[in-house]
C-alpha positions as CSV (number, residue, x, y, z in Angstrom):
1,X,42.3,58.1,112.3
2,X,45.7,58.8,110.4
3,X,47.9,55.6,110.5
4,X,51.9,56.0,112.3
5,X,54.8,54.8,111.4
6,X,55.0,52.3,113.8
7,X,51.5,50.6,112.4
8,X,52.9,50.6,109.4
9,X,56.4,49.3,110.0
10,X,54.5,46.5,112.1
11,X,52.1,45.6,108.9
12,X,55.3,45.3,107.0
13,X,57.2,43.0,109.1
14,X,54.1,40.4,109.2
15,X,52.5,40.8,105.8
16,X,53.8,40.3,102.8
17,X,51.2,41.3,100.5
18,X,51.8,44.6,102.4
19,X,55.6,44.6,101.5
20,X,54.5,43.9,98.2
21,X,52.2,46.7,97.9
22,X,55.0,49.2,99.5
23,X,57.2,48.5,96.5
24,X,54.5,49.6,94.2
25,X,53.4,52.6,96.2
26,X,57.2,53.5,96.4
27,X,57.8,52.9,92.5
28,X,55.0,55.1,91.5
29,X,56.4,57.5,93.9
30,X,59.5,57.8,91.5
31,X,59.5,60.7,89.1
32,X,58.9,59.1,85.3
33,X,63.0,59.5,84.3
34,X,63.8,57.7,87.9
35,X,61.4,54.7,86.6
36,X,63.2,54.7,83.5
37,X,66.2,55.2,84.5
38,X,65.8,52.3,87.6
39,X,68.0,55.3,89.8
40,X,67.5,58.3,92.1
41,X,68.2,61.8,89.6
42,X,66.5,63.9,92.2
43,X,66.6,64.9,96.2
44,X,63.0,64.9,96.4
45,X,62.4,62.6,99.7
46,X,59.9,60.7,97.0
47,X,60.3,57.5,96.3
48,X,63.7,54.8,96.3
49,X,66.8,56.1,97.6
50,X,69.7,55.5,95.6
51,X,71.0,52.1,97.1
52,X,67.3,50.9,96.5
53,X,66.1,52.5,93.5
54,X,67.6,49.6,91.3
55,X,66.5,46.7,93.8
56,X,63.2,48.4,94.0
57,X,62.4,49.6,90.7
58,X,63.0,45.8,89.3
59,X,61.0,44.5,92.3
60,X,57.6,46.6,91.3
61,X,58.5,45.9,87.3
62,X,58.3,42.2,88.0
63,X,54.9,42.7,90.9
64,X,53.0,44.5,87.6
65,X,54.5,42.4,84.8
66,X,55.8,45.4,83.1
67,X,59.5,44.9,81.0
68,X,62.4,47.6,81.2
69,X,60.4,50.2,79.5
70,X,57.3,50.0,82.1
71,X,55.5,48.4,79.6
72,X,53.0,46.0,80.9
73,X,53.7,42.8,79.1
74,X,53.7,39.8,81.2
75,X,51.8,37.7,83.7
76,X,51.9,40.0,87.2
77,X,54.1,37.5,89.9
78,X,54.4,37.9,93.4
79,X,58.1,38.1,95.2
80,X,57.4,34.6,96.4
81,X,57.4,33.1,92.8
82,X,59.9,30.0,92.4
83,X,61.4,32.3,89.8
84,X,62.2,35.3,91.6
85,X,65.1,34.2,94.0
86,X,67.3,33.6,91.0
87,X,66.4,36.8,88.6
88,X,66.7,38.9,91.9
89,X,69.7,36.7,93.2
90,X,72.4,40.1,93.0
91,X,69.9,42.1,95.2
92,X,69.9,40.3,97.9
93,X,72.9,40.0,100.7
94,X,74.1,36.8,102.8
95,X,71.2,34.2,101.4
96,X,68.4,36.8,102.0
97,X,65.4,36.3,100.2
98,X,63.9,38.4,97.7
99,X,61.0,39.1,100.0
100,X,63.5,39.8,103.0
101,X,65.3,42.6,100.8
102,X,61.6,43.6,99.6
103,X,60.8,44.3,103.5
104,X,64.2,46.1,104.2
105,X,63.7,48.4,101.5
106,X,59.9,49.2,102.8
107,X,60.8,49.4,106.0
108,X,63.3,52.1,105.5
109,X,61.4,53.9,103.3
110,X,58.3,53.4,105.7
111,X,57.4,57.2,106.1
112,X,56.7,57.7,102.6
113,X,54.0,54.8,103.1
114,X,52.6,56.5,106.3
115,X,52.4,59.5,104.0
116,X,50.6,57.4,101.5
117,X,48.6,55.6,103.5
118,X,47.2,58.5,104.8
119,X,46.7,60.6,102.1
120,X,44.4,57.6,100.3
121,X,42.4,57.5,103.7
122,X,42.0,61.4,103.5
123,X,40.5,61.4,100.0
């Protein structure tokens, strides 16, 4: 049974751990100059968009414990750490909190992750 958007955009709004995964399934989903880069270089439907791509990209980093040069090199943390509403303060609008900007970027990238989610259920 192949998953639909709408399952997926209702896993998202009521799990985190799920909005968590998204931004790692998304980040991997970036072609290797776009991780480096932390931007969009290519209009390939695949991965952050280009208002996201910075938000997101620094969200997955700091999920895997990987530094600016995707380097693994620290404890992994969730979005919920104390910590992460004041590195991630500039990504979020009007008080939001990290995990709230986390969920609005997987929800509007939510087809990639029915793609995904699919694909891995295929194989």
């Amino acid at each position: 049974m192949d998953f639909t958007r709408e399952q997926i955009d209702e896993l998202l709004r009521d799990n985190d751990k799920a909005v968590e995964r998204a931004m790692i399934v998304l980040f991997e989903r970036q072609t290797e100059d776009e991780k480096q880069a932390a931007g969009t270089r290519h209009d390939n439907n695949r991965g952050f968009n280009c208002t996201d791509a910075r938000a997101g990209t620094r969200f997955a980093r700091w999920l895997q414990g990987m530094d600016d040069n995707n380097r693994r090199r620290f404890p992994v943390k969730s979005l919920r750490h104390p910590k992460a509403s004041r590195v991630f303060s500039r990504h979020c609008k009007n008080g939001e909190s990290v995990l709230d900007r986390a969920r609005r970027i997987a929800l509007r990238h939510s087809r990639q992750l029915v793609e995904e989610a699919n694909n891995k259920q295929a194989s």
